[in-house]
N, CA, C and O atoms as CSV, one atom per row, in Angstrom:
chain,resi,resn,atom,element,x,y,z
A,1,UNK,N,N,0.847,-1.174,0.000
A,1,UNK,CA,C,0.000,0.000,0.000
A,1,UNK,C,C,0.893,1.239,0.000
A,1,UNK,O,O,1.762,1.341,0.866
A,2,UNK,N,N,0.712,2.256,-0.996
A,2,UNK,CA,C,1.029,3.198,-1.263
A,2,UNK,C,C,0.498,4.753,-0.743
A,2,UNK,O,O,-0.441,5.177,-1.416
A,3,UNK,N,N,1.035,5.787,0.517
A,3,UNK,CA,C,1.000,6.842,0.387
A,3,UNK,C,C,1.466,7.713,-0.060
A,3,UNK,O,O,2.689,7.831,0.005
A,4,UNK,N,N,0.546,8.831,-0.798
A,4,UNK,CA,C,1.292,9.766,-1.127
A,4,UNK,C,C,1.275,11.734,-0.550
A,4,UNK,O,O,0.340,12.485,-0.273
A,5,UNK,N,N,2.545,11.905,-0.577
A,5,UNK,CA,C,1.987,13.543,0.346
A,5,UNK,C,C,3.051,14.308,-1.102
A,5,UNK,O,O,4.019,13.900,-1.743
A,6,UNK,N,N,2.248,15.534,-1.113
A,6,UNK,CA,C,3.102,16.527,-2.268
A,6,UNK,C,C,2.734,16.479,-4.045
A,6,UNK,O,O,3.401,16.703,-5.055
A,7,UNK,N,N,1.143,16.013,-3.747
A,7,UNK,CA,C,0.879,15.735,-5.221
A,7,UNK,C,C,0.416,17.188,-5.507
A,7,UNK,O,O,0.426,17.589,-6.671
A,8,UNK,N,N,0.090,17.835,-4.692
A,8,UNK,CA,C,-0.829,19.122,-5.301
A,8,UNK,C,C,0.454,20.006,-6.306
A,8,UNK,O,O,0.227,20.906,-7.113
A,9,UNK,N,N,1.841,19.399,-5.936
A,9,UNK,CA,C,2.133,20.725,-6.760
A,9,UNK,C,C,3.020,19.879,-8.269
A,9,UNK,O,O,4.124,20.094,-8.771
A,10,UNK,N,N,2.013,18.975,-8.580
A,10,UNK,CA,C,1.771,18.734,-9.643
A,10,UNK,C,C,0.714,18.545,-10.160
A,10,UNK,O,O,-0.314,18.404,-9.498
A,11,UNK,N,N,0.770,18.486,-12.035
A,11,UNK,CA,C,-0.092,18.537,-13.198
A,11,UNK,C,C,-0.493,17.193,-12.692
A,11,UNK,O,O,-0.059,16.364,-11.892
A,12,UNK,N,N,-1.806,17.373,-13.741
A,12,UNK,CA,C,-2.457,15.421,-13.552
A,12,UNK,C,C,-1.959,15.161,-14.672
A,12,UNK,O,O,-2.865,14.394,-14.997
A,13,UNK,N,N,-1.457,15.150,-15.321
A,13,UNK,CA,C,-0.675,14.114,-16.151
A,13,UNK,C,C,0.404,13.384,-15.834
A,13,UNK,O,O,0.725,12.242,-16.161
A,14,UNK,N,N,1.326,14.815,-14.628
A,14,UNK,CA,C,2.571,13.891,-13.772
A,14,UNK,C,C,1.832,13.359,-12.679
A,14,UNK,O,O,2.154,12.196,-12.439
A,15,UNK,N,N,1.189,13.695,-12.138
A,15,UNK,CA,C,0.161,12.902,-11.209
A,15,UNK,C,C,-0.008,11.582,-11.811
A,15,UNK,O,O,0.592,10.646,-11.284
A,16,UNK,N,N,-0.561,11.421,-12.592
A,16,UNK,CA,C,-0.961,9.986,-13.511
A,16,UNK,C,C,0.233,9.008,-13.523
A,16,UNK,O,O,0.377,7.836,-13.173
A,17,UNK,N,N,0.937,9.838,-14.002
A,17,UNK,CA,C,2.521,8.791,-14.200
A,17,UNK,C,C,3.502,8.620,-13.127
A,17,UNK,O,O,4.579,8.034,-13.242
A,18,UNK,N,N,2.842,9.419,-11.628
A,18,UNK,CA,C,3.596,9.102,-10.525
A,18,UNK,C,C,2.656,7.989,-10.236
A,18,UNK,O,O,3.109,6.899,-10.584
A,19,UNK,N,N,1.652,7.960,-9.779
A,19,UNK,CA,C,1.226,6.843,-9.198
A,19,UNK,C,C,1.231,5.312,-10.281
A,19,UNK,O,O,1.254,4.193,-9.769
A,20,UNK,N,N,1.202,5.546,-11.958
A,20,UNK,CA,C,1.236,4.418,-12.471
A,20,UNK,C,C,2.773,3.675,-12.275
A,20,UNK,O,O,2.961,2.463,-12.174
A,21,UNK,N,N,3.559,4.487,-12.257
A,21,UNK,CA,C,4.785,3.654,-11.715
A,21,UNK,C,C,5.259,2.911,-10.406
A,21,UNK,O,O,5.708,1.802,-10.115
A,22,UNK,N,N,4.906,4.163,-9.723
A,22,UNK,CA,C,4.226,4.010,-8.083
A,22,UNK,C,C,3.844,2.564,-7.635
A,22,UNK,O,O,4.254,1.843,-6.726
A,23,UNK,N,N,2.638,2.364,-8.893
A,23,UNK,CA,C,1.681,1.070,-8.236
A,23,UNK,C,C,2.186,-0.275,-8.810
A,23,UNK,O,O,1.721,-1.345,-8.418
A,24,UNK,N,N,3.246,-0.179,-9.841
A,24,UNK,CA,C,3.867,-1.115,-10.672
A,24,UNK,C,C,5.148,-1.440,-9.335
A,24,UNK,O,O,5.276,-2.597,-8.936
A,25,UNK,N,N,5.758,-0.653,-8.923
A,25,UNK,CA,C,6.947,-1.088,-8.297
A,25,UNK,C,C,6.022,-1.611,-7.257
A,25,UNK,O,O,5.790,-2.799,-7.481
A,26,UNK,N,N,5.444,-1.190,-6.263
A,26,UNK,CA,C,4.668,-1.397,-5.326
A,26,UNK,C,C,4.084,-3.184,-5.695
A,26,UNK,O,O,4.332,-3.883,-4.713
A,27,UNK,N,N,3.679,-3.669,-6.380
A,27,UNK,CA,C,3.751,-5.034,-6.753
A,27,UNK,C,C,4.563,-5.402,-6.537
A,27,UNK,O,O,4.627,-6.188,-5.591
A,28,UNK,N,N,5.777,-5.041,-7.335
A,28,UNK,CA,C,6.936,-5.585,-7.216
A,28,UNK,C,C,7.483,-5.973,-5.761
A,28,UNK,O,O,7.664,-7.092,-5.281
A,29,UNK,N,N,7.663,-4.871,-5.282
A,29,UNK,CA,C,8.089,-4.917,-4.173
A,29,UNK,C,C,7.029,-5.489,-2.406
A,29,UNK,O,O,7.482,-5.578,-1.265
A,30,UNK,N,N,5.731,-5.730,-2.855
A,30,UNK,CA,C,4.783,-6.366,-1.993
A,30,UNK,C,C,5.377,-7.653,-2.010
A,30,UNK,O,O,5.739,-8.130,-0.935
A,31,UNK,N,N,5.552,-8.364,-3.181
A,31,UNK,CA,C,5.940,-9.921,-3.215
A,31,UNK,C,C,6.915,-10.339,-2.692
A,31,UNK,O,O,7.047,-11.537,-2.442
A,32,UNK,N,N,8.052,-9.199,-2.338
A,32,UNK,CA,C,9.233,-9.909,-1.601
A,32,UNK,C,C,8.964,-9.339,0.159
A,32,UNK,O,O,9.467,-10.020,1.051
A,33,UNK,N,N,8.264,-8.248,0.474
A,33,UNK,CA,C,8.147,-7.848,1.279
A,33,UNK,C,C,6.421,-7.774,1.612
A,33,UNK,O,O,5.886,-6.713,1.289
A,34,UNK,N,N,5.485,-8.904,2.272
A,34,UNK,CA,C,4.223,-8.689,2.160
A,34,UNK,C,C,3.453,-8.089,2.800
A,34,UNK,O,O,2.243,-8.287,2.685
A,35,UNK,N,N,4.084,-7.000,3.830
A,35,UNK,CA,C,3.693,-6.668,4.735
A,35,UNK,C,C,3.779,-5.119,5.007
A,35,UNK,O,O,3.142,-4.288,5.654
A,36,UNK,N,N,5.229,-5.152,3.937
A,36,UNK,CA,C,5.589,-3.195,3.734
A,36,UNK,C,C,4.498,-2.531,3.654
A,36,UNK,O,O,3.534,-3.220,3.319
A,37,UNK,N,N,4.230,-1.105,3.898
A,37,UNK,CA,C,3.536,-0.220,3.517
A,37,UNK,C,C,4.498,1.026,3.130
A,37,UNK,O,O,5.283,1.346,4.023
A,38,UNK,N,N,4.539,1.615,2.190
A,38,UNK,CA,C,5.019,2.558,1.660
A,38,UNK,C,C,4.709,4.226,1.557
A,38,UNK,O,O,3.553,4.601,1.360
A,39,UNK,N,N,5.728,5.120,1.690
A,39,UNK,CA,C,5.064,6.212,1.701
A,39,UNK,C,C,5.887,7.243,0.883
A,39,UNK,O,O,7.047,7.458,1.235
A,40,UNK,N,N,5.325,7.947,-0.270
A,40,UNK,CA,C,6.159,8.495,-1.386
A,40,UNK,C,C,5.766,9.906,-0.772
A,40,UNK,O,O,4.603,10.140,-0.444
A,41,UNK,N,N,6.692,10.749,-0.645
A,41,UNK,CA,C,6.957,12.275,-0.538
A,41,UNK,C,C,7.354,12.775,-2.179
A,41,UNK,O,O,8.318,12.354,-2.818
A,42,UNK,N,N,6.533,13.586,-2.563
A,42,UNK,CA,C,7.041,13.939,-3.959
A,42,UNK,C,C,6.837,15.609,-3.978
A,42,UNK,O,O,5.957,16.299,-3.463
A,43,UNK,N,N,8.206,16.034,-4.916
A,43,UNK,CA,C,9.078,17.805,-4.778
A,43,UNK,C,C,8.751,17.766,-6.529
A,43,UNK,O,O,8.827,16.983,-7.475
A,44,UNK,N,N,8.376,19.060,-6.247
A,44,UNK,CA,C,8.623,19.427,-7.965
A,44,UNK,C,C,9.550,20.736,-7.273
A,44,UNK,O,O,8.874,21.451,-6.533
A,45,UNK,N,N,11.010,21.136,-7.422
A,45,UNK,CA,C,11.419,21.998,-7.072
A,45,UNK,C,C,11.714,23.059,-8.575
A,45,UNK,O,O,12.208,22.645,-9.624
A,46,UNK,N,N,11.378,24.109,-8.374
A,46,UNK,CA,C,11.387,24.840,-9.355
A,46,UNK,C,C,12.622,25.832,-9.149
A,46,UNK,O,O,12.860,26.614,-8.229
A,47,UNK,N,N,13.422,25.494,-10.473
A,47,UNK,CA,C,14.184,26.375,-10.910
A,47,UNK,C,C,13.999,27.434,-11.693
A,47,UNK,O,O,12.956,27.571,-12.331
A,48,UNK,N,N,15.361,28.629,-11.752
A,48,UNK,CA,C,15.022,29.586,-12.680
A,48,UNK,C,C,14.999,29.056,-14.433
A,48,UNK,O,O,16.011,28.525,-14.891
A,49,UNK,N,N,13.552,29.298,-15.459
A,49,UNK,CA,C,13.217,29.361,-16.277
A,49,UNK,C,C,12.082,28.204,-16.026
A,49,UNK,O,O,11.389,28.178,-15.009
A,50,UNK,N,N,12.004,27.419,-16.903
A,50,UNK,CA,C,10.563,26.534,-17.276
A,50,UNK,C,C,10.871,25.446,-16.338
A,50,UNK,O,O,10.053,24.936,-15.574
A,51,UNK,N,N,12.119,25.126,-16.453
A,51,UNK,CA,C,12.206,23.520,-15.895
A,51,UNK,C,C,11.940,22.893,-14.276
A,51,UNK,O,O,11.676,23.647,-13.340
A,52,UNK,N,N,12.007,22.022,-14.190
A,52,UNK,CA,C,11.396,21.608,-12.699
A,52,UNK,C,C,12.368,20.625,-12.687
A,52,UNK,O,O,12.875,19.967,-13.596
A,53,UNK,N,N,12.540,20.648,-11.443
A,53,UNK,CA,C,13.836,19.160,-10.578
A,53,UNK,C,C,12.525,18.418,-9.500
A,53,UNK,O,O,11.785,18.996,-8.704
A,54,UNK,N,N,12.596,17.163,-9.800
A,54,UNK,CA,C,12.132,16.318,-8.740
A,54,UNK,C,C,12.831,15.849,-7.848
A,54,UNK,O,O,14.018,15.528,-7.900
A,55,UNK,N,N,11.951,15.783,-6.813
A,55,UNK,CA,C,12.768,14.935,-6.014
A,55,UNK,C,C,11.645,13.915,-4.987
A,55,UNK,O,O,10.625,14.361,-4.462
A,56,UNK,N,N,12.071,12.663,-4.890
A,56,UNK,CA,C,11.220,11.781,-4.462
A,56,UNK,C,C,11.902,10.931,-3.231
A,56,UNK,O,O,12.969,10.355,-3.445
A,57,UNK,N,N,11.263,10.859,-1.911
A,57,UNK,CA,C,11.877,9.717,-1.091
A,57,UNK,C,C,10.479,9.009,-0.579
A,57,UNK,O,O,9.373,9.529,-0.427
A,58,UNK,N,N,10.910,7.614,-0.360
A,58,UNK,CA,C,10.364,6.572,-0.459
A,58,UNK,C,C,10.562,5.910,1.225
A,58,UNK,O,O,11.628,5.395,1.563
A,59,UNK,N,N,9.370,6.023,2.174
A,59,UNK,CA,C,9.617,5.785,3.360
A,59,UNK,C,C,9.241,4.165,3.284
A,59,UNK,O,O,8.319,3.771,2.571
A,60,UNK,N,N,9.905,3.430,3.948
A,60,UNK,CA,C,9.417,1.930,4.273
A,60,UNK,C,C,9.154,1.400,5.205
A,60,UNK,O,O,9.970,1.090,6.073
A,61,UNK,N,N,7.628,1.114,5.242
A,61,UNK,CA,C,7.468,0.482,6.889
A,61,UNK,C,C,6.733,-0.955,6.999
A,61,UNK,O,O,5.626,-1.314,6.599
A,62,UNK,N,N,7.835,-1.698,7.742
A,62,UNK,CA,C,7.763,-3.030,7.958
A,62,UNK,C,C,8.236,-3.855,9.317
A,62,UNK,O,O,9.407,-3.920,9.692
A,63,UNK,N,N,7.060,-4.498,10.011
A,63,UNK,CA,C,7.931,-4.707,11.300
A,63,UNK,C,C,9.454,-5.071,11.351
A,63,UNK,O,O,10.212,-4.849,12.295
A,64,UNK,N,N,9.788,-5.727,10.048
A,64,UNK,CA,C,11.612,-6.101,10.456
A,64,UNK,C,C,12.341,-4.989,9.551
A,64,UNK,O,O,13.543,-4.750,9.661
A,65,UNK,N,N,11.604,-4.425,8.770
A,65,UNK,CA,C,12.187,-3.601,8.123
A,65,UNK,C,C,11.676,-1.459,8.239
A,65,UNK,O,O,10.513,-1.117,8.453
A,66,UNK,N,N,12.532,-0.687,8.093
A,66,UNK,CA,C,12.522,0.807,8.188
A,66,UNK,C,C,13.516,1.066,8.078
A,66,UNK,O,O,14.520,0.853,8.756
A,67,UNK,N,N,13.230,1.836,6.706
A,67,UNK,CA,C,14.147,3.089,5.953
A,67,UNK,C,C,13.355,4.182,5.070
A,67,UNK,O,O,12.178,4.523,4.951
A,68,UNK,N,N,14.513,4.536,4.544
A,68,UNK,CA,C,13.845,5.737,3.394
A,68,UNK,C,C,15.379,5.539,2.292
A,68,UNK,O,O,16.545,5.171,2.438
A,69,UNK,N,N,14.563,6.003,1.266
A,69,UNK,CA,C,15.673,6.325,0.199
A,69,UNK,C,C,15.285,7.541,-0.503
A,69,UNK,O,O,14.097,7.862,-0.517
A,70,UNK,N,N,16.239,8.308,-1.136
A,70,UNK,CA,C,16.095,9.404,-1.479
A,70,UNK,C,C,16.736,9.813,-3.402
A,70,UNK,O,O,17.892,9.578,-3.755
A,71,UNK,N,N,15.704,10.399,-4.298
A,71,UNK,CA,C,15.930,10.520,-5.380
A,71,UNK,C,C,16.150,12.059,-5.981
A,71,UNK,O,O,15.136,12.746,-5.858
A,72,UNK,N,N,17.058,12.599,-6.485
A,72,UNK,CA,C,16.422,13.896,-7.519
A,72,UNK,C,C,17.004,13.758,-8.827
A,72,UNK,O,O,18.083,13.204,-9.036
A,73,UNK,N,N,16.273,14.269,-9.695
A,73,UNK,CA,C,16.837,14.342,-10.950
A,73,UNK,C,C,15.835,15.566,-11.848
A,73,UNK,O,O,15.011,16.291,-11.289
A,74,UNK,N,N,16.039,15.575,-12.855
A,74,UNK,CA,C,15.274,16.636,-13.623
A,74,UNK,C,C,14.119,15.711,-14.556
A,74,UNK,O,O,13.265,16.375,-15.143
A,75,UNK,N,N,14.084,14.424,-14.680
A,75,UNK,CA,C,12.895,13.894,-15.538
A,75,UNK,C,C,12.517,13.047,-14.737
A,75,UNK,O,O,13.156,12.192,-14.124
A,76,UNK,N,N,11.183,13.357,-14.749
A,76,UNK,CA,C,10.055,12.734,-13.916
A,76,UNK,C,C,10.023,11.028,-13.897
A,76,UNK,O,O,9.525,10.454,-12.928
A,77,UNK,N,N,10.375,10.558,-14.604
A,77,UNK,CA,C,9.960,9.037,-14.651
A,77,UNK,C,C,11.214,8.673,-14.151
A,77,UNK,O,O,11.283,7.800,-13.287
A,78,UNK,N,N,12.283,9.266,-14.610
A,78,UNK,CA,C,13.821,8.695,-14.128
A,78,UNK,C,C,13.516,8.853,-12.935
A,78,UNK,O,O,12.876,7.938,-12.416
A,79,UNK,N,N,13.780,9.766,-12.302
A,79,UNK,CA,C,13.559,10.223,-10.202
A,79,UNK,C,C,13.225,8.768,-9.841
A,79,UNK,O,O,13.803,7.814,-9.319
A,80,UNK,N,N,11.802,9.099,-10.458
A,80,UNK,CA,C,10.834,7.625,-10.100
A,80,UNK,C,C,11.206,6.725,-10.363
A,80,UNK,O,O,10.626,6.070,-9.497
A,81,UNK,N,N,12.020,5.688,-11.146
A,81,UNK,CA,C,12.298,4.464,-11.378
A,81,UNK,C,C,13.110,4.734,-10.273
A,81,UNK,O,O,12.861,4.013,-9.306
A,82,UNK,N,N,14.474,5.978,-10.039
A,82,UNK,CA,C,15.804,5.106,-9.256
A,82,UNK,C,C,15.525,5.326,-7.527
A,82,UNK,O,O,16.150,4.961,-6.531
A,83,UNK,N,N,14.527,5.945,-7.694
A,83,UNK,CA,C,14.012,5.492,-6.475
A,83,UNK,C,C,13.536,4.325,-5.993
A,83,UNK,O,O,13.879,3.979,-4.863
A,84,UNK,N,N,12.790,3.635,-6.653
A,84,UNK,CA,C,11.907,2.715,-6.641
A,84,UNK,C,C,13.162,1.262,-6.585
A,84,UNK,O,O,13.277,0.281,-5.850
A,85,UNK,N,N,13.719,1.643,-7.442
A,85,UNK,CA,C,15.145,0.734,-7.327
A,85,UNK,C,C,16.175,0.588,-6.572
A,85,UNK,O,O,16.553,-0.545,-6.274
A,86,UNK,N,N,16.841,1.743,-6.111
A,86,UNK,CA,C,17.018,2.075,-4.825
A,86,UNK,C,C,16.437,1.498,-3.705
A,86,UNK,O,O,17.295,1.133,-2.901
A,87,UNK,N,N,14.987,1.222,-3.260
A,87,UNK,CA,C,14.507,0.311,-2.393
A,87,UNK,C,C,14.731,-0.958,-2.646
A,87,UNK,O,O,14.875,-1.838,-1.796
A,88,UNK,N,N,14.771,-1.101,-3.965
A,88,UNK,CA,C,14.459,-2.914,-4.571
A,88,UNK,C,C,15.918,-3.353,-3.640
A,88,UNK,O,O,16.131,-4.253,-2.827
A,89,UNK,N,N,16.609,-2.454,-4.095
A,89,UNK,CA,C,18.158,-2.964,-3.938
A,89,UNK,C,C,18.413,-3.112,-2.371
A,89,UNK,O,O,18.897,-4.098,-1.815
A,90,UNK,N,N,17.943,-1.804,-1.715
A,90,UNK,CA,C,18.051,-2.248,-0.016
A,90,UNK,C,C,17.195,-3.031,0.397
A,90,UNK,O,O,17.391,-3.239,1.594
A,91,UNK,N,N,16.359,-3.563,0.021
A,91,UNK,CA,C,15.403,-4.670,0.642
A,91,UNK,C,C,16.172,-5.637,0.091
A,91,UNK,O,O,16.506,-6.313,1.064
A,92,UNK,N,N,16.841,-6.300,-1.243
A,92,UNK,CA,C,17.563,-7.664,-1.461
A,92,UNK,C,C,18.571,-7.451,-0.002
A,92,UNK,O,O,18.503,-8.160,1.002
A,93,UNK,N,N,19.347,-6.467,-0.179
A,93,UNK,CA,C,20.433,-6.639,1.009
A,93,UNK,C,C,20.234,-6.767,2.144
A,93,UNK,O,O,21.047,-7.242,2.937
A,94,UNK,N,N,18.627,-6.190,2.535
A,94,UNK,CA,C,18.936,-6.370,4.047
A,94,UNK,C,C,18.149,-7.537,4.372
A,94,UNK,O,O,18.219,-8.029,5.498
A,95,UNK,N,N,17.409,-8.013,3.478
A,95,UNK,CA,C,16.211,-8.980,4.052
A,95,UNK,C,C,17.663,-10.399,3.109
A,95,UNK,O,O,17.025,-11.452,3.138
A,96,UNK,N,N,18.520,-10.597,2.699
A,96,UNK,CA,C,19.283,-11.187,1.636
A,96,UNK,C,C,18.571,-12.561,0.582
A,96,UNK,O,O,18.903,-13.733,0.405
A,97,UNK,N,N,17.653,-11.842,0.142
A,97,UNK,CA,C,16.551,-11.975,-0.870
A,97,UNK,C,C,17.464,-13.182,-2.188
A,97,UNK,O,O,17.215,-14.342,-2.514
A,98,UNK,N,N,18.908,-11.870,-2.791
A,98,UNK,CA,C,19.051,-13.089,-3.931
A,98,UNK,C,C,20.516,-13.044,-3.290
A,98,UNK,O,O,21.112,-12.250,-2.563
A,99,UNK,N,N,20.859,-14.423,-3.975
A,99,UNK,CA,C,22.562,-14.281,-3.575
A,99,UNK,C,C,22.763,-15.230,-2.865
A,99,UNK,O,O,23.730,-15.939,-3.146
A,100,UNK,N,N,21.950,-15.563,-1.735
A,100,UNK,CA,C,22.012,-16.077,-0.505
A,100,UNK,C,C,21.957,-17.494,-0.949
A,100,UNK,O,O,21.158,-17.860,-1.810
A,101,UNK,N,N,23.151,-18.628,-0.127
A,101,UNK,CA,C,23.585,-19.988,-0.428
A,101,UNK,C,C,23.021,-20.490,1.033
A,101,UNK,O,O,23.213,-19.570,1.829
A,102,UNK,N,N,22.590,-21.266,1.478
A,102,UNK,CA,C,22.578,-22.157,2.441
A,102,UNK,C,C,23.119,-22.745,2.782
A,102,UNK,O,O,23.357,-23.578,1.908
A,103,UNK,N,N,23.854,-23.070,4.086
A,103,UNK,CA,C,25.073,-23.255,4.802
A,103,UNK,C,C,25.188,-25.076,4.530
A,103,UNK,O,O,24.258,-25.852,4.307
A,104,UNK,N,N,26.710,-25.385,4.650
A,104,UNK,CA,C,26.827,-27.111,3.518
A,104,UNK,C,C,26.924,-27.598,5.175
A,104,UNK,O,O,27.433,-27.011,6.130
A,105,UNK,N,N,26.179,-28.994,5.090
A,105,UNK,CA,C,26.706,-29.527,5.962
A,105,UNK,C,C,27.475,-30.317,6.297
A,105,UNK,O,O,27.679,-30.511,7.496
């Protein structure tokens, strides 16, 4: 389950494409972790002229697990994927998801 705080100071079109990615990783990441609940903080920080910098962190809450990871970049979907990946990656390591051999006896 996905919260989100900081949508108002975006368009609904980036609205649209935050949460459709949002709810795609959020699968993803339910199946290794079934219990997470998630919480997306999202920045449109505005610079001088047209352009906008995002920035996105990703809170995680799970009885064995709590963190956050933190993203900025200037295109909206990028932010969002390496964030989203960014978690993938600290949840393999800390929960040791792939990799992991079972001890020989």
């Amino acid at each position: 389950m996905i919260t989100f705080s900081g949508l108002k100071d975006f368009t609904e079109k980036e609205v649209l494409v935050i949460k459709e990615i949002s709810m795609h990783y959020d699968q993803k990441i339910t199946k290794k972790v079934p219990n997470a609940s998630f919480h997306l903080t999202c920045k449109a920080i505005k610079k001088e002229g047209s352009k906008k910098e995002y920035s996105f962190i990703v809170r995680v809450n799970d009885p064995s697990v709590q963190w956050s990871t933190k993203s900025e970049d200037w295109d909206l979907k990028r932010a969002l994927h390496k964030v989203f990946t960014n978690a993938e990656n600290r949840i393999k390591h800390q929960l040791k998801l792939e990799g992991y051999k079972k001890p020989r006896r």
